[in-house]
PAPA-306058 format. One record per atom (N, C-alpha, C): x, y, z. Coordinates in steps of 0.001 Angstrom, whole numbers, plus 500000, padded with zeros to 6 digits. Each point is the difference from the previous one (the first is absolute). Example, Ala and Ser with C-alpha at 12.3 -4.5 7.8 and 13.67 -1.06 7.14 Angstrom:
<selos>
513190494310507800 499110501190500000 500900501200500000 499650501050499280 500820501190500060 499230501090500730 
</selos>
This chain:
<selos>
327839252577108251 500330499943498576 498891499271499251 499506500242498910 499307499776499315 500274498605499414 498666499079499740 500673498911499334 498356499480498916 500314499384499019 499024500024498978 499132498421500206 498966500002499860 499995498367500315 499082499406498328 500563499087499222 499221500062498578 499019498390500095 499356500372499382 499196498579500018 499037500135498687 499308498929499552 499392499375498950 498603500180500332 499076500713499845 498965499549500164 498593499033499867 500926499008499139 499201498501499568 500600498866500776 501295500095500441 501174499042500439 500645500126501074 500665498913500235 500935500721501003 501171500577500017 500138500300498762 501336500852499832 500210501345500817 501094500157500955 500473500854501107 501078500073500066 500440501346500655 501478500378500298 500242501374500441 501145500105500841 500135501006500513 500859500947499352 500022501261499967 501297500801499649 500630501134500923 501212499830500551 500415501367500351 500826499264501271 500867500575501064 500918499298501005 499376499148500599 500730499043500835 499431498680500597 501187499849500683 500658500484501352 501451499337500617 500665500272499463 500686499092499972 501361499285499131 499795500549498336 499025499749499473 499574499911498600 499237501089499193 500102499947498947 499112500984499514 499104498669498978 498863500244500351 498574499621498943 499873500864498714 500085499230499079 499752500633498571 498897499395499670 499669500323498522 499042499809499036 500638499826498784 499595499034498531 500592500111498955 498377500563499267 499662500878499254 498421500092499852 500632499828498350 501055499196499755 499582499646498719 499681498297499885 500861499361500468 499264498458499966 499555499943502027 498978501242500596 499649499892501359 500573498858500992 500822500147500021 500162498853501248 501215501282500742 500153499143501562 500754500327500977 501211499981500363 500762501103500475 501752499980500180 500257500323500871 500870499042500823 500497500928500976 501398500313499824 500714501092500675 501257500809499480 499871500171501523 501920500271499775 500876500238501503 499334501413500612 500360500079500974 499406501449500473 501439501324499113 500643499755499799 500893500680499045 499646499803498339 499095500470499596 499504499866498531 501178500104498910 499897499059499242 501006500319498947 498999501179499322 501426501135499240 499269501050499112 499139499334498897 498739500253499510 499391499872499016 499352498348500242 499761499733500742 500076498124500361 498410499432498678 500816499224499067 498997499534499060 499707498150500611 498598499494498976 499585498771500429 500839498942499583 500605499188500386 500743498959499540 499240499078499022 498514500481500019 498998499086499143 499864500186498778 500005500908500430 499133500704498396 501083501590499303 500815500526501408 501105501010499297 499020501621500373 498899499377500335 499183502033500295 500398500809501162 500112501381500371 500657500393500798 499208499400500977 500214499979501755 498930499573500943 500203500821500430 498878500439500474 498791501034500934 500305499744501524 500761501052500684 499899500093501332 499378501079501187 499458500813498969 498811500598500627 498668499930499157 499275501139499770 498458500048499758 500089499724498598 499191498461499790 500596499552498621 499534500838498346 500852499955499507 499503500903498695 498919499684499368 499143498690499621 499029500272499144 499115500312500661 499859501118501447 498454500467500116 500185501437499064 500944500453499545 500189501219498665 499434499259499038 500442499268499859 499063499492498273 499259500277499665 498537500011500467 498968500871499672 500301501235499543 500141501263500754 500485500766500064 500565500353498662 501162498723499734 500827500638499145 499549499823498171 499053498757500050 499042499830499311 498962501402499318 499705500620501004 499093500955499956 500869501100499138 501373500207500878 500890501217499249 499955499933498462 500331498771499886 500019499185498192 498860500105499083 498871499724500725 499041499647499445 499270501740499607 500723501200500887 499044501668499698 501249500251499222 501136499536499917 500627500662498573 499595499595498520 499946498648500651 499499499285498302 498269500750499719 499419499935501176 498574500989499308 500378501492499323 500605500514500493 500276501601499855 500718499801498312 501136498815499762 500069499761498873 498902499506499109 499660499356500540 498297499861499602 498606501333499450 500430500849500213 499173500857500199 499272500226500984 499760499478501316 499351500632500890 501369500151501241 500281500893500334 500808500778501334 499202500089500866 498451499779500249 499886499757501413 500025499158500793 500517498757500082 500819499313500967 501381500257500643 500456501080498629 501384500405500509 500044500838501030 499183501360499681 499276501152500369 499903499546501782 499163498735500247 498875499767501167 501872499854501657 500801499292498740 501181499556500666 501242500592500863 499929501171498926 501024500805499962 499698500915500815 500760500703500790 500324500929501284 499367501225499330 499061501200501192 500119501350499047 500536500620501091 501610500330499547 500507500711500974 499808501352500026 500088500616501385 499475501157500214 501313501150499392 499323501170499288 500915501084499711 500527500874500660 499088500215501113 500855500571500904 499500499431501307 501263500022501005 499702499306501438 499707501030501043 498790499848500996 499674500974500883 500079499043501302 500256501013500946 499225499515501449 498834500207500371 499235499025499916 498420500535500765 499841499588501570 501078499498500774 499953499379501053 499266501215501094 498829499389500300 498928501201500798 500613499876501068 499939501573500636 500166500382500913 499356499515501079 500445499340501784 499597499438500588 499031501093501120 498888499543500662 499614500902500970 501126500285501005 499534500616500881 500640500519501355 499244499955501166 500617500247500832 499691499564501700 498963501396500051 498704500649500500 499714500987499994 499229500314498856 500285499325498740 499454500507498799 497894500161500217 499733500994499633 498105499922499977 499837498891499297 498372499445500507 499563499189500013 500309499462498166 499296501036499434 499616500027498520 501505500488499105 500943499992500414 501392500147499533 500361498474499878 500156499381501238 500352498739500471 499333499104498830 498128499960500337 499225499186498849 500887500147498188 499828501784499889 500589499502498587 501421499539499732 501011499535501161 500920499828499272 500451498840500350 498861498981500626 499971499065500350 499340499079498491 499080500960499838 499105499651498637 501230500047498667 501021500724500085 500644500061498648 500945498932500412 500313499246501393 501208499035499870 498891498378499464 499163500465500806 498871498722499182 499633499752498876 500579500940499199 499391499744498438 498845501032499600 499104500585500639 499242500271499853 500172501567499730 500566500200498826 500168501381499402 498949500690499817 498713499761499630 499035500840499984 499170500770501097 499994499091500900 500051500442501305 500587501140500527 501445499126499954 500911501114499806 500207501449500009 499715500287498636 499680501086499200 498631500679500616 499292499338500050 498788500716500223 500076500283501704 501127499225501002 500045501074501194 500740500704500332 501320500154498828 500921501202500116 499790501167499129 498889499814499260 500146501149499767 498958501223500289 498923499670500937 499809500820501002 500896500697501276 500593499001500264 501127500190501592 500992501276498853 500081499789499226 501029501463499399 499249501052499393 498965499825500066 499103501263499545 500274501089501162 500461501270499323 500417501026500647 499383500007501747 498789500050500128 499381500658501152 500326498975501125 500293498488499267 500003498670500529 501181500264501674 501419500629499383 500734500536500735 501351498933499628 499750499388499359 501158498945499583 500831499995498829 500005501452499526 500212500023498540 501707499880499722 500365500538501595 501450500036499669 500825499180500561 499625498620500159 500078498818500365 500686498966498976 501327499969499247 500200499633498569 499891498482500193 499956499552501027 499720498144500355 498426499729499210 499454500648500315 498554500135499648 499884500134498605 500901501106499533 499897499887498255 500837499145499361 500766499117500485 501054499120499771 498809498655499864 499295500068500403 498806499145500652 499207499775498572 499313501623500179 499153499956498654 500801499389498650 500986500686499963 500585500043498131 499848498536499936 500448498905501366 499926498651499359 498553499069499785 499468500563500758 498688499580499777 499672500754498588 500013501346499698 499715499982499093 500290499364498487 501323499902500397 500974499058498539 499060498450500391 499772499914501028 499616498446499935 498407499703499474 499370501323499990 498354499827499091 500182501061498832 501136500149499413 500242500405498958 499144501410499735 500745500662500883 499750501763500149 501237500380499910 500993500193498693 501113500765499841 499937501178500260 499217500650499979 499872501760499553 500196500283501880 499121499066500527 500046500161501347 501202499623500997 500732498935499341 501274499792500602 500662500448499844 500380500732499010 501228500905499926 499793501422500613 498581500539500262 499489501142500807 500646499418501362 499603498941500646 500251499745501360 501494499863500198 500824499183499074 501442499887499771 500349501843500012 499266500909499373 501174501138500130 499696500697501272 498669499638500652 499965500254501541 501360499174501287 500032498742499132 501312499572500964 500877500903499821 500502500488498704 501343500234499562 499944501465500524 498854500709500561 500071501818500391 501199499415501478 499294499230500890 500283499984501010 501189499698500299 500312498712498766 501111498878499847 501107500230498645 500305500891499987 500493499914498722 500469498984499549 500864499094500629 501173498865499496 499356498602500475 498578500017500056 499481498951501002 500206499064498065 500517498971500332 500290499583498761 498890498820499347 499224499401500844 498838499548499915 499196500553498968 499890501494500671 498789501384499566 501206500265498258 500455500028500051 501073500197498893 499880498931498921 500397498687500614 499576499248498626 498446500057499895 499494499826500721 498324499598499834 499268501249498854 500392501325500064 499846501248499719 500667499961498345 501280499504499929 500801500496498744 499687498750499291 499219498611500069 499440498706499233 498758500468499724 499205500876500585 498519500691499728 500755500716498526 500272500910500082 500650501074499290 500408499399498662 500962498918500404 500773499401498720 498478499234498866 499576499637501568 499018498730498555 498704501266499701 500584500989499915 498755500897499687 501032501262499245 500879499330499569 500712500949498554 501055501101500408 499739500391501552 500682501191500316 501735499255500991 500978499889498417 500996499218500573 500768501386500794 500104501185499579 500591500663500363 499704500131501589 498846500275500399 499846499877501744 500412499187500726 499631498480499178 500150498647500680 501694500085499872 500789501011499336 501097499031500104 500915500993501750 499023501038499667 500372501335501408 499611498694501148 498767499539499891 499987499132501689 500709498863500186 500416499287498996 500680498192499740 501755501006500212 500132501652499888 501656499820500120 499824500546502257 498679499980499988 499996500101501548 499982498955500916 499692499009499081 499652499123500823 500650498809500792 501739500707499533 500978499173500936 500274498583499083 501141499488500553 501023498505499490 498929498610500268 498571499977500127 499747498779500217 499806499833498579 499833498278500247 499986499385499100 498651500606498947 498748500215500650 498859500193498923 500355501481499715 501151501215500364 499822501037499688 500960500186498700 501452499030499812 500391499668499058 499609499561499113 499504498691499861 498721499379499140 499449501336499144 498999500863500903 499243500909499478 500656501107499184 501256500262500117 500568500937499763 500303499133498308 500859498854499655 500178499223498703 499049499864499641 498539499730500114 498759499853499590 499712501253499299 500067501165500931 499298501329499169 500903500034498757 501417499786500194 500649500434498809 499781499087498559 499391498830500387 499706498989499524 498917500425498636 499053500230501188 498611500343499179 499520501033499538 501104501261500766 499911501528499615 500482499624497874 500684499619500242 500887499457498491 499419499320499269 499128498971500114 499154499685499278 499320500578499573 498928500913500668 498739500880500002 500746501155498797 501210500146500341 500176501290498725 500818499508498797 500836499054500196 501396498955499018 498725499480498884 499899500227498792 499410499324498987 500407498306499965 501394499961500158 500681498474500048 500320499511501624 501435500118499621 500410499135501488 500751501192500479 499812499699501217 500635501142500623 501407499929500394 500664501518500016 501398499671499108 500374499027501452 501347499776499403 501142499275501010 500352500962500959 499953500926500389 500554500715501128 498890500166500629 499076500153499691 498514500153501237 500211498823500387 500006498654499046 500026498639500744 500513499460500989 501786500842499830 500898499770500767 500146500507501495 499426501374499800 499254500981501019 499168499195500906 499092499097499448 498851499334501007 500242498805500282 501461499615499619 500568499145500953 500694500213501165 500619501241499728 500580500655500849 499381499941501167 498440500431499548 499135500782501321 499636498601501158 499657498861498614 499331498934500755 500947499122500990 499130499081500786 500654498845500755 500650499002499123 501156499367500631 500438498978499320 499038498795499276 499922499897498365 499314499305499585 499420498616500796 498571499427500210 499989498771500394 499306499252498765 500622498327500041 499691499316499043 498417499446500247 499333500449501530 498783498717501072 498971500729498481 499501499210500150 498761499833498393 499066501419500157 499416500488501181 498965501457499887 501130501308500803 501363499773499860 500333501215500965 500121500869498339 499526501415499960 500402500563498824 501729500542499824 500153500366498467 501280499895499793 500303501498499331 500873500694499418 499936500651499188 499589500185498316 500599498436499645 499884499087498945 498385499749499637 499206499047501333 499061499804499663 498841501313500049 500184500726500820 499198501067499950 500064500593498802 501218499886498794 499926500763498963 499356499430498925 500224498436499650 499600499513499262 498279500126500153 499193499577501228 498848500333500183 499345500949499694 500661501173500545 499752501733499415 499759499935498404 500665499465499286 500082499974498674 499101499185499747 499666498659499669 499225499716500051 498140500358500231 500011500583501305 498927500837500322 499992501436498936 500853500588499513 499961500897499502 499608499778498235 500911498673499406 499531499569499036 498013500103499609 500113499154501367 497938499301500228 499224501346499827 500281501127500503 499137501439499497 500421500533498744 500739499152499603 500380501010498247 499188499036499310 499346498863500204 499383499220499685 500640499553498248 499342499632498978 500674499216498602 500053498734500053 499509499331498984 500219498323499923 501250499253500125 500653500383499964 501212499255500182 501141499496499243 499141500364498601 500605499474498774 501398501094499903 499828501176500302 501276501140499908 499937500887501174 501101499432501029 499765500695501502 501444500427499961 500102501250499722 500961500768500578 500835499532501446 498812499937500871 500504499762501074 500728498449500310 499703499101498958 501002498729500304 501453500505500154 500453500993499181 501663499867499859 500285500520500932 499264501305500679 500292500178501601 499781498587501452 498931499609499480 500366498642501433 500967498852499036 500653499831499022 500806499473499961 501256500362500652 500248501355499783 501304500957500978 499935499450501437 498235500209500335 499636500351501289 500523498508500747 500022498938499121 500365498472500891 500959500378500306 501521500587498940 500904500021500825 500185500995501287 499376500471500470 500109500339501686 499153499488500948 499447498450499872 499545499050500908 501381499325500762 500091500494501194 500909499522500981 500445498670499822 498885499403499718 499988498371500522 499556499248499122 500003498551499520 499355498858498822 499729499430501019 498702499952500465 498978499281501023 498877499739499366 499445498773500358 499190499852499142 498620501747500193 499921500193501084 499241501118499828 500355500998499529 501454500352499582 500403501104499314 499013499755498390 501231498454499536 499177499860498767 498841499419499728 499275500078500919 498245499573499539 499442501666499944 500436501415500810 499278500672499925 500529500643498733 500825499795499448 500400500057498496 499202499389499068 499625498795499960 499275499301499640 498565500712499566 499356500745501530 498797499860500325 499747501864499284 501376500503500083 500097501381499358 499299499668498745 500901499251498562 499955500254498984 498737498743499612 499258499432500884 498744499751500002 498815500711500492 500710500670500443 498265501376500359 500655501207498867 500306499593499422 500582500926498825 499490499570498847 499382498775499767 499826498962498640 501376500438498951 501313499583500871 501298500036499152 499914498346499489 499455499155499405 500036498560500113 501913499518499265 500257500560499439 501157499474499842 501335500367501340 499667501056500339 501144500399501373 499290498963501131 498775499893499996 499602498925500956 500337498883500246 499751499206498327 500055498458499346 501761500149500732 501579500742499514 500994500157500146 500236499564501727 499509501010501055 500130500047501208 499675499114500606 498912499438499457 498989498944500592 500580498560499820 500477499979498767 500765498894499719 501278499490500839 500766500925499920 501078499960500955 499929499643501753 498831500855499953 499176499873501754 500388498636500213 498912499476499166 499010499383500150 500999498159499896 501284499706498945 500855499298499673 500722500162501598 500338500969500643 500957499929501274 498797499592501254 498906500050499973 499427499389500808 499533498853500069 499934499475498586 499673499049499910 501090498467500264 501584500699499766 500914499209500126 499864499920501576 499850500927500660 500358500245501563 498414498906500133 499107499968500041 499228498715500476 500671499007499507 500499499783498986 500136498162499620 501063500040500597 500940500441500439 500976499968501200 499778499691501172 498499500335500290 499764499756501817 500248498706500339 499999499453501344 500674498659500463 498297499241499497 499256500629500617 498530499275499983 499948499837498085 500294500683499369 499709499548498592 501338499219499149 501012499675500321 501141500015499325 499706498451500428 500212499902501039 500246498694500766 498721498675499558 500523498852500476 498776499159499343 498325500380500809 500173500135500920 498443500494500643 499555501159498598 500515500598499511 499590501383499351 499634499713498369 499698498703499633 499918499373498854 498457500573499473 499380499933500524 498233500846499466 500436501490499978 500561500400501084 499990501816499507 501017500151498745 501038499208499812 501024500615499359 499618499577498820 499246498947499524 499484499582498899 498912501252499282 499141500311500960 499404501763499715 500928501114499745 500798500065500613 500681500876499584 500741500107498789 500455498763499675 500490499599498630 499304500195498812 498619499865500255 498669500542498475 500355501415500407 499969501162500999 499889501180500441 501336500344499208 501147499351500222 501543500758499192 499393499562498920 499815498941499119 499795499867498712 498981501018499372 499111500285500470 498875501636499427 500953500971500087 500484500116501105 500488501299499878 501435500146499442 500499499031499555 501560499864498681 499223500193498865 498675499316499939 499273500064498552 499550501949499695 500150500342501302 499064501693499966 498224499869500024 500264498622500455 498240500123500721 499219500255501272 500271501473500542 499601500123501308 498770499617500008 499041499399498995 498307500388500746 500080498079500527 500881499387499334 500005498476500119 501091499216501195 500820501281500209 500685499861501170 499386500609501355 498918500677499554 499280500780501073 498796499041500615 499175498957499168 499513499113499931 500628498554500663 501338500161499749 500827498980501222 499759500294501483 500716500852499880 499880500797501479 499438500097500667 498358500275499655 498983500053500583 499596498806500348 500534498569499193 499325499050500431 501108499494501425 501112500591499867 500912500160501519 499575500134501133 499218501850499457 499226500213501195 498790499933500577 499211498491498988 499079499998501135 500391498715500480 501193499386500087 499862498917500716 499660500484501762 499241498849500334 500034500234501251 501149500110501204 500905498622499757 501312500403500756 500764501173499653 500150500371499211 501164501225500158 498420501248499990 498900499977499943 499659501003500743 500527500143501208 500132499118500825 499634499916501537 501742499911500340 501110500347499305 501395499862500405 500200498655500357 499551499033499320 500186498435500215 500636499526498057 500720498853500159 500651499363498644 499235498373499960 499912499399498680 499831498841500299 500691498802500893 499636498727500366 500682499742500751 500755498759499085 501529499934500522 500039498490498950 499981498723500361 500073500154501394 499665498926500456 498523498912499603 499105500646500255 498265499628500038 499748500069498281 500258500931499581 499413500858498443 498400500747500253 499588499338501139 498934501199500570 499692500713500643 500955500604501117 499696500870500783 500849501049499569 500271500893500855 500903501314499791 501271500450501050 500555500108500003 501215500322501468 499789501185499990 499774500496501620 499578501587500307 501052499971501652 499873501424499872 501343500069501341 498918500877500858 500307500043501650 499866500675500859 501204500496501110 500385500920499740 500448500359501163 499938499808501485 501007499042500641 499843500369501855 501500499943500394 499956500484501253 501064500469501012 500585498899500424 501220499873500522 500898499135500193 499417499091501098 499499500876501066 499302498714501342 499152499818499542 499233499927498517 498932499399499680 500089498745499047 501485500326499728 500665498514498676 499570499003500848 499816498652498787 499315498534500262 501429499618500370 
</selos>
């Protein structure tokens, strides 16, 4: 079992966290000092010192940073620049394929073996350049669909579409239902306009998870590409149907977020200043079918109607963001608590700009957050010393002091 060991790096401030016997070892990381608790934890067990929850596993302010950073690319994007938001934020994929290469075989020729040894190594160009002699007609290997199963991914992997989907419909002569050759084949197709084919191989390609996915996706983006606005409610409802049960994890795609993005992206080629965008009142619709209020739902909202130069739908989103994250730091144990008296005092000029509607002066806080050196490095001040920093390492139970 895992156990945390924290210490000061100016002092001797130390302590353990996580089981011990009889006992459980805590942490208070708002006034830092040490607890020990029964091996039966009371629910929720706070510090008798100071009242902050205590930490009995991997203590929370090595997020701080982190969560600093989240704060600090909304307030820019309200700011006018979105690329911090941009650098942060997930680009989830539109449609999901298998490229998992095909393994050699016992017997396989010399130069079969090499290239498909070469495509599990990374080395797609290679790759490519030794399968696709071995399938040249005279070669004698042409009707070998492992081999063209081979190519299409190497080719998707040095960005030869035209060529992967040639080799993908060589799987699919041999294989019709090979469902691999199916999605890999009908995601060529889709991101190249022809939804009608792609949607013939994504309904072949069987109940897995990426063939569902693919199937709510086409209907997704088929609808965009022709819907002037939002696309109605029954296609929507349709590509929930098709998809996997929504997940909330920050890059898995959604139905929701794939639409709002689509739009967005679709806005960015109609190009216009911003001053009269049609397309705001559609991603206003479009929020309501975001699954989830995560902060990554609403930052890529955020980061929408800032690569849009919408500045008032921005200033709106951003604000709101930006107020719920900011409460959620001055909440942390490391800032609430008396150790947390320098960060939370920053943070306090940071809420006051941004109640005033001054992101460029709350953005200017922030930054001076993040260059401190301790919370670069997932360390807090210490309160013991006032000069060092408390930083944690992880070790294993036969390794506790």
């Amino acid at each position: 079992m895992t156990h945390w060991r924290i210490a000061c790096d100016a002092c001797g401030v130390a302590a353990a966290i996580g089981p011990s016997g009889e006992h459980v070892d805590a942490w208070c990381e708002g006034c830092q000092l040490a607890a020990r608790l029964p091996a039966r934890v009371p629910p929720a067990p706070r510090c008798e010192r100071c009242g902050q929850p205590l930490t009995l596993g991997q203590p929370r302010f090595e997020e701080l940073y982190g969560r600093v950073q989240e704060l600090a690319a909304v307030v820019a994007a309200w700011d006018g620049d979105p690329a911090p938001l941009a650098r942060i934020l997930p680009e989830r994929p539109r449609y999901l394929t298998d490229l998992t290469p095909p393994d050699p075989r016992p017997g396989d020729p010399e130069p079969v073996r090499a290239a498909l040894v070469a495509l599990h190594e990374g080395r797609f160009r290679a790759a490519r350049e030794s399968l696709e002699p071995l399938l040249a007609p005279q070669a004698g290997m042409s009707r070998q669909p492992r081999l063209w199963h081979a190519l299409a991914i190497a080719a998707e992997r040095v960005g030869e579409p035209a060529l992967a989907e040639a080799a993908w419909s060589r799987v699919i002569e041999h294989a019709p239902d090979d469902s691999a050759a199916r999605l890999g084949r009908g995601a060529l197709r889709a991101r190249r306009g022809d939804f009608t084919a792609a949607r013939e191989d994504f309904a072949r390609a069987g109940q897995r998870h990426e063939a569902r996915w693919d199937r709510a996706a086409a209907r997704i983006l088929e609808a965009v590409a022709i819907t002037p606005g939002l696309p109605s409610p029954e296609v929507i409802a349709a590509a929930r149907m098709d998809a996997p049960a929504a997940s909330d994890y920050w890059i898995d795609p959604t139905v929701g977020r794939l639409l709002f993005s689509a739009l967005v992206e679709r806005a960015r080629t109609r190009g216009g200043d911003g001053t009269d965008c049609p397309d705001a009142r559609v991603l206003h619709a479009a929020e309501f079918e975001l699954e989830f209020e995560t902060y990554w739902d609403r930052a890529m909202v955020v980061l929408g109607y800032a690569r849009l130069g919408l500045t008032g739908d921005t200033a709106v989103a951003a604000a709101t963001l930006a107020a719920a994250d900011l409460a959620t730091l001055r909440a942390e144990p490391a800032v609430a608590g008396p150790a947390g008296c320098v960060l939370a005092g920053a943070l306090e000029r940071v809420g006051a700009a941004l109640a005033a509607g001054e992101p460029h002066a709350a953005r200017e806080g922030l930054e001076t957050l993040l260059a401190r050196e301790d919370l670069r490095h997932y360390r807090v001040p210490c309160l013991a010393c006032g000069r060092g920093a408390i930083g944690v390492g992880a070790f294993e139970e036969d390794d506790a002091p």
